[in-house]
C-alpha positions as CSV (number, residue, x, y, z in Angstrom):
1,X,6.1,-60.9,-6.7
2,X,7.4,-62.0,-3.2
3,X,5.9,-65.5,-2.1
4,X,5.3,-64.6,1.5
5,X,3.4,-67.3,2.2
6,X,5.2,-70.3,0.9
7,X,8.0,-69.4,3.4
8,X,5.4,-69.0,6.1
9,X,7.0,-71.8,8.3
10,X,10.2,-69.4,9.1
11,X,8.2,-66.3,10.0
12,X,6.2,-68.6,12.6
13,X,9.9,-69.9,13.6
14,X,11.4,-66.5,14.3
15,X,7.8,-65.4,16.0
16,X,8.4,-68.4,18.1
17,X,12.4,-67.3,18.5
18,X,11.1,-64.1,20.0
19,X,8.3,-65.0,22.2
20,X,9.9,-68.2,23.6
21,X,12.7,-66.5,26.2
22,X,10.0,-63.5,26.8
23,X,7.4,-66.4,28.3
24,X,10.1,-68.1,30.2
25,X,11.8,-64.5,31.7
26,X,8.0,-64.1,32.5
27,X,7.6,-67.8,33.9
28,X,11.0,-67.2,35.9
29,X,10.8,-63.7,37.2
30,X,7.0,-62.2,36.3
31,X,6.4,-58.8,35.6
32,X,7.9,-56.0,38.0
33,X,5.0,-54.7,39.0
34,X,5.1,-50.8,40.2
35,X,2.9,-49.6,42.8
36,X,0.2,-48.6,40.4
37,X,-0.7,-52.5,41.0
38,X,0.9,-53.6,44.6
39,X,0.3,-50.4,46.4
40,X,2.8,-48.2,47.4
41,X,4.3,-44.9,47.5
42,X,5.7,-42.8,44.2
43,X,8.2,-39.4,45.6
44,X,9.1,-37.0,42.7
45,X,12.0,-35.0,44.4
46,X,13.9,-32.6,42.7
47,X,17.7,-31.0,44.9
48,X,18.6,-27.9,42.7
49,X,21.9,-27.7,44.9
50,X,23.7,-30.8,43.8
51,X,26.9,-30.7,41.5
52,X,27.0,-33.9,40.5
53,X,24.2,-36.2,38.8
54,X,21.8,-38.4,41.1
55,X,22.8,-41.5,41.6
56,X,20.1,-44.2,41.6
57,X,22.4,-47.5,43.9
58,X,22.7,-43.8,46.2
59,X,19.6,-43.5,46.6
60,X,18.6,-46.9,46.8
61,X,21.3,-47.0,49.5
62,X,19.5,-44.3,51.9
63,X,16.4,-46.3,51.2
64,X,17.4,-49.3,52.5
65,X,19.5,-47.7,55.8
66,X,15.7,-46.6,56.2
67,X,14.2,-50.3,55.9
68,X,12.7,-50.5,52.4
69,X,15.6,-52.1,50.7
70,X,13.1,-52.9,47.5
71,X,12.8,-49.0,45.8
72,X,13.5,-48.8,42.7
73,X,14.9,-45.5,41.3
74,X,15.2,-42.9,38.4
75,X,16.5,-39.9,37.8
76,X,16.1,-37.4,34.9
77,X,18.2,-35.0,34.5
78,X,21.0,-34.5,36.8
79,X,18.9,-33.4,39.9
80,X,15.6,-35.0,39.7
81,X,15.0,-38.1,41.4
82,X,11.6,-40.5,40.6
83,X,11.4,-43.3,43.5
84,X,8.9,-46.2,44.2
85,X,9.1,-47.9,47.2
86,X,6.2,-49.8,49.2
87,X,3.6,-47.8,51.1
88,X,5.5,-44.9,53.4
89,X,3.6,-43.2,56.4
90,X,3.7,-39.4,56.9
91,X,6.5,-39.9,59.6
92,X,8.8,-42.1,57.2
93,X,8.8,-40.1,54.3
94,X,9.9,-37.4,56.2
95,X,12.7,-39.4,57.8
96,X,13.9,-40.5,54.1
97,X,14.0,-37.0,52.6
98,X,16.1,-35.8,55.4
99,X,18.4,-38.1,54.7
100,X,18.5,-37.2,51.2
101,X,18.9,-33.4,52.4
102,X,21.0,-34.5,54.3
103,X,23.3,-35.7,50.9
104,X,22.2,-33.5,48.1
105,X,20.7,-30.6,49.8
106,X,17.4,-29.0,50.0
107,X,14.6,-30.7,47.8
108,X,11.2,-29.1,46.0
109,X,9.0,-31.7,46.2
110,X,7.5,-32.4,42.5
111,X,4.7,-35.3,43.2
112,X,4.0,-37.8,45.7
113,X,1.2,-40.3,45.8
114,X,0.3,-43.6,47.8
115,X,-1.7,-46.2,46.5
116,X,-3.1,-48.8,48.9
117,X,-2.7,-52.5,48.2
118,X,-6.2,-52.9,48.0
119,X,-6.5,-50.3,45.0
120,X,-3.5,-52.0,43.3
121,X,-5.5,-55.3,42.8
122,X,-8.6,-53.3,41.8
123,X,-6.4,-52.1,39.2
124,X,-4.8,-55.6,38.2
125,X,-8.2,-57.0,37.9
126,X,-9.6,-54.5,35.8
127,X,-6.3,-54.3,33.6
128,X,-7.1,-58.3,32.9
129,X,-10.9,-57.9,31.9
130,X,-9.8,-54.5,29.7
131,X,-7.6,-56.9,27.8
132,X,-10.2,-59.6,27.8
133,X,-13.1,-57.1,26.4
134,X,-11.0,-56.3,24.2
135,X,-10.2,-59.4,22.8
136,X,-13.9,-60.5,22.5
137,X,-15.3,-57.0,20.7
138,X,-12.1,-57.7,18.5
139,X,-13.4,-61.0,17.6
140,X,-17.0,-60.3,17.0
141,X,-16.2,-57.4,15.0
142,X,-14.2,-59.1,12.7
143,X,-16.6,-62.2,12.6
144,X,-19.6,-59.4,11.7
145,X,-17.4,-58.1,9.3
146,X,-16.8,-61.3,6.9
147,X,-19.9,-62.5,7.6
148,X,-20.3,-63.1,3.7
149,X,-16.9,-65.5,3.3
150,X,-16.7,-68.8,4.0
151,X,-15.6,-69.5,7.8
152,X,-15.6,-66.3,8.5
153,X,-15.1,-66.7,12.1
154,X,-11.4,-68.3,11.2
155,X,-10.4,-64.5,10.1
156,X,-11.4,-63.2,14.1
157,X,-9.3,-66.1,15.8
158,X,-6.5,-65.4,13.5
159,X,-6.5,-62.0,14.0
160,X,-6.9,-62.8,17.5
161,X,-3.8,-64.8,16.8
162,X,-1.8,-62.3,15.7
163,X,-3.0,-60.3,18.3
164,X,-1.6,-62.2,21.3
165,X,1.4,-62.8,19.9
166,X,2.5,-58.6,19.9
167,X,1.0,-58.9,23.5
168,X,3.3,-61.8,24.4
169,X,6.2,-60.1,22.4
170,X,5.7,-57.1,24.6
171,X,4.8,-58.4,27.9
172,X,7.8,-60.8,27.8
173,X,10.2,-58.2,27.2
174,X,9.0,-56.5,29.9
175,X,10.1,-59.0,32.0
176,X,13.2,-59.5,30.6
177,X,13.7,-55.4,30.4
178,X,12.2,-55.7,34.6
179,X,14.9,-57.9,35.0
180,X,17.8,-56.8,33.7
181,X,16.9,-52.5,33.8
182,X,14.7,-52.0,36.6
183,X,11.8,-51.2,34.4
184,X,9.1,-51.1,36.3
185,X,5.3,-52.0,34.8
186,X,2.9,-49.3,35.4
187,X,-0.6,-47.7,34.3
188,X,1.4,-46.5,31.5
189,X,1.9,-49.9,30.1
190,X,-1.2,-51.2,30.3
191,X,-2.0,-48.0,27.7
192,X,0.9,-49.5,26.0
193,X,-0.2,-53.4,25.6
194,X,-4.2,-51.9,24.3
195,X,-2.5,-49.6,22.2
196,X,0.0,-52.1,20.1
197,X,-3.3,-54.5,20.5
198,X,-5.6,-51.8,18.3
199,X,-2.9,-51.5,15.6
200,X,-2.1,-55.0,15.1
201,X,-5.5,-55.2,14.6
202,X,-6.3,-52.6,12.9
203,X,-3.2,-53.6,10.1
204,X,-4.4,-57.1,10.3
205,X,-8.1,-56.3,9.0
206,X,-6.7,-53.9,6.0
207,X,-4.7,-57.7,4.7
208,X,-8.0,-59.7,5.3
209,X,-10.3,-56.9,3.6
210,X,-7.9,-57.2,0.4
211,X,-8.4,-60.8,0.6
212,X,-11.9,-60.5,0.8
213,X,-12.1,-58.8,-2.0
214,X,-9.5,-60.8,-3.9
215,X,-11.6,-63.7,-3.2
216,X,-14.4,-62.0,-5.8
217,X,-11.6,-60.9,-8.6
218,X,-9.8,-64.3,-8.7
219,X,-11.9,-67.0,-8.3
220,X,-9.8,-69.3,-10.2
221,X,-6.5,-69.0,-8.4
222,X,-5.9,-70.7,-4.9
223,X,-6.5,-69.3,-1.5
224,X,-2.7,-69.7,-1.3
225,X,-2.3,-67.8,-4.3
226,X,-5.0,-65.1,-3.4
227,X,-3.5,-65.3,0.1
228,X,0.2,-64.2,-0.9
229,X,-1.4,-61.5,-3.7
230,X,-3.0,-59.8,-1.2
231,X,-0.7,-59.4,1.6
232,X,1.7,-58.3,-1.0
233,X,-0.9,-55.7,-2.4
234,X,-1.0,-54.6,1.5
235,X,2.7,-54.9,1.8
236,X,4.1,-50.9,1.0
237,X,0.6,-49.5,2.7
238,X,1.1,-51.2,6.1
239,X,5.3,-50.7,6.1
240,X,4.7,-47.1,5.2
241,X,1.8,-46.1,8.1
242,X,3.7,-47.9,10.7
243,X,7.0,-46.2,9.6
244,X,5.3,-42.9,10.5
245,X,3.9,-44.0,13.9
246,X,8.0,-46.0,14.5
247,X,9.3,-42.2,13.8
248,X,7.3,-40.5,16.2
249,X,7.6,-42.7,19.1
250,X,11.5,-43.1,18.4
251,X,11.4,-39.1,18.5
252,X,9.6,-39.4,21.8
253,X,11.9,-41.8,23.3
254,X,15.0,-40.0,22.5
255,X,13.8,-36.9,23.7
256,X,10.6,-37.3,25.4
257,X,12.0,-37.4,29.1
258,X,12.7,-40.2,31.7
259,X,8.9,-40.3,32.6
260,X,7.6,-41.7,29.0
261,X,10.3,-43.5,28.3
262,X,9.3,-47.4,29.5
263,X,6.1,-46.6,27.6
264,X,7.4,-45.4,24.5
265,X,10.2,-47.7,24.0
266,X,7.4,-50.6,24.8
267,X,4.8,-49.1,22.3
268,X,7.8,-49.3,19.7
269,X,8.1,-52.4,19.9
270,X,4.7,-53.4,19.8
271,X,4.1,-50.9,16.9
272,X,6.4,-53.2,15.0
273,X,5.3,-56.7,16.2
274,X,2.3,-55.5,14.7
275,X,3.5,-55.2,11.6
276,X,5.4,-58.1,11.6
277,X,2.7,-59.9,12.6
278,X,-0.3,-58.7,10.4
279,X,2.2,-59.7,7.4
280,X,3.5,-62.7,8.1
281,X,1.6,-64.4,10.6
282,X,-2.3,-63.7,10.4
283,X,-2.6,-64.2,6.8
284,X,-0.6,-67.1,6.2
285,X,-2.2,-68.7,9.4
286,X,-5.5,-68.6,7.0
287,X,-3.4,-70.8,4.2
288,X,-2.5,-73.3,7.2
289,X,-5.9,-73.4,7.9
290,X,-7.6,-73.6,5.0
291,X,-5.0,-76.1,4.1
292,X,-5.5,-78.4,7.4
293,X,-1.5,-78.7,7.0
294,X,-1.9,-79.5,10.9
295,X,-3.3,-83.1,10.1
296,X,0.4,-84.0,8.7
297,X,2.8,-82.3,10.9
298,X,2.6,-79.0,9.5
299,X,4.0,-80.6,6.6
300,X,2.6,-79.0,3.1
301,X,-0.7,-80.4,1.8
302,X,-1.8,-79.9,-1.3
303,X,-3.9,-76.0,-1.3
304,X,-7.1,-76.5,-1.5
305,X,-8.7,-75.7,-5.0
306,X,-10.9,-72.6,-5.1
């Protein structure tokens, strides 16, 4: 049997190896918020006459010889441009895509939208209470649901735990991936961050319920021992249902088009912080705590006796 939990120390050291440069590319350079958030205008241009590719530092170039030197640009396909750029009037729109004509040829004009700066913080602020809401349901669901063990609230703020850390895997990647790829955060990846927060979750209660009931069959072994059964009782259940979600969204990403990609490739790796973490952090944060191992350091006390 694999003892999970006696090595739980390194799992919480590689969580900690991940998260780490995530919150300081997220304390250095924040999220790169699209216009969903700051307001702002979204062209979808497409020039069926050009022979060669799109070119995004091109297009960024005619953008800035127009006075918005902070677009950020996409392309899918060789002739399809996607370009955010800060709110444009009727009047300046029209001057930008001339200019593009003026390179690649007549356009068709696939989508455009502006969003004001006042709806972008509506936005912001009800992306922040979704994830809050969230959080809290979360938590009294869980407490609800182990209402008959002992502490049964420590199983929600674990799971809570385990929880924020695939959000702060996530959101500081994003800032790195901002960073360093132009991604931009959108509506898309607000879907994203609730959608890796429901199966970390969701993963996370399957281990507890088998521990729950393990609790009942064993009663003379140690939590620690009850602990490490059951997540490894869990183990091929939870590799194998996320495996299937990790294959369809890697399908998706490969070949699912520039427009889905940010939010696929982010749901990916959320997908599999969740796993990570309903295996090898939320349980064995229960043995820590049932343990008090805090009181010396995180050294190891001796498991509590049944």
């Amino acid at each position: 049997m694999f003892d999970i939990v006696r090595r739980r120390y390194w799992y919480f050291g590689l969580s900690l190896l991940v998260i780490v440069p995530g919150v300081i590319a997220l304390a250095l350079w924040g999220l790169p918020l699209a216009i969903d958030y700051t307001g702002g205008t979204l062209l979808e241009l497409q020039f069926p006459q050009v022979d060669l590719p799109l070119q995004p530092a091109d297009i960024r170039a005619v953008y800035e010889a127009q006075g918005f030197p902070d677009s950020t640009v996409q392309t899918s396909g060789k002739d399809i441009a996607i370009i955010r750029s800060k709110a444009l009037d009727e009047t300046q729109q029209q001057a930008i895509i001339a200019a593009l004509e003026a390179r690649y040829g007549t356009h068709t004009l696939l989508n455009a939208a502006t969003v004001g700066p006042s709806v972008g913080a509506e936005v912001t602020q009800s992306a922040a209470l979704a994830v809050g809401m969230a959080a809290l349901g979360i938590l009294a669901y869980i407490w609800f649901a182990f209402r008959r063990l002992e502490h049964a609230w420590r199983y929600g703020i674990c799971a809570i735990i385990a929880m924020l850390h695939d959000v702060l895997v996530v959101i500081g990647l994003a800032a790195i991936f901002g960073r360093l790829l132009g991604w931009p955060v959108d509506s898309l990846f607000l879907t994203a961050l609730l959608t890796v927060a429901g199966f970390s979750v969701h993963d996370t209660i399957v281990v507890f319920d088998r521990i729950r009931e393990n609790l009942v069959i064993h009663r003379r072994l140690g939590y620690e021992t009850v602990v490490n059964h059951s997540i490894v009782q869990t183990l091929d259940r939870s590799i194998n249902t996320q495996l299937t979600v990790m294959f369809t969204l890697l399908a998706l990403a490969l070949f699912g088009g520039v427009t889905i990609r940010h939010f696929v490739v982010m749901l990916l790796i959320g997908v599999f912080s969740g796993t990570y973490s309903s295996i090898f952090n939320a349980a064995p944060l229960l043995v820590v705590w049932e343990n008090r191992e805090w009181a010396n350091l995180f050294g190891r006390n001796r498991p509590a006796e049944a």
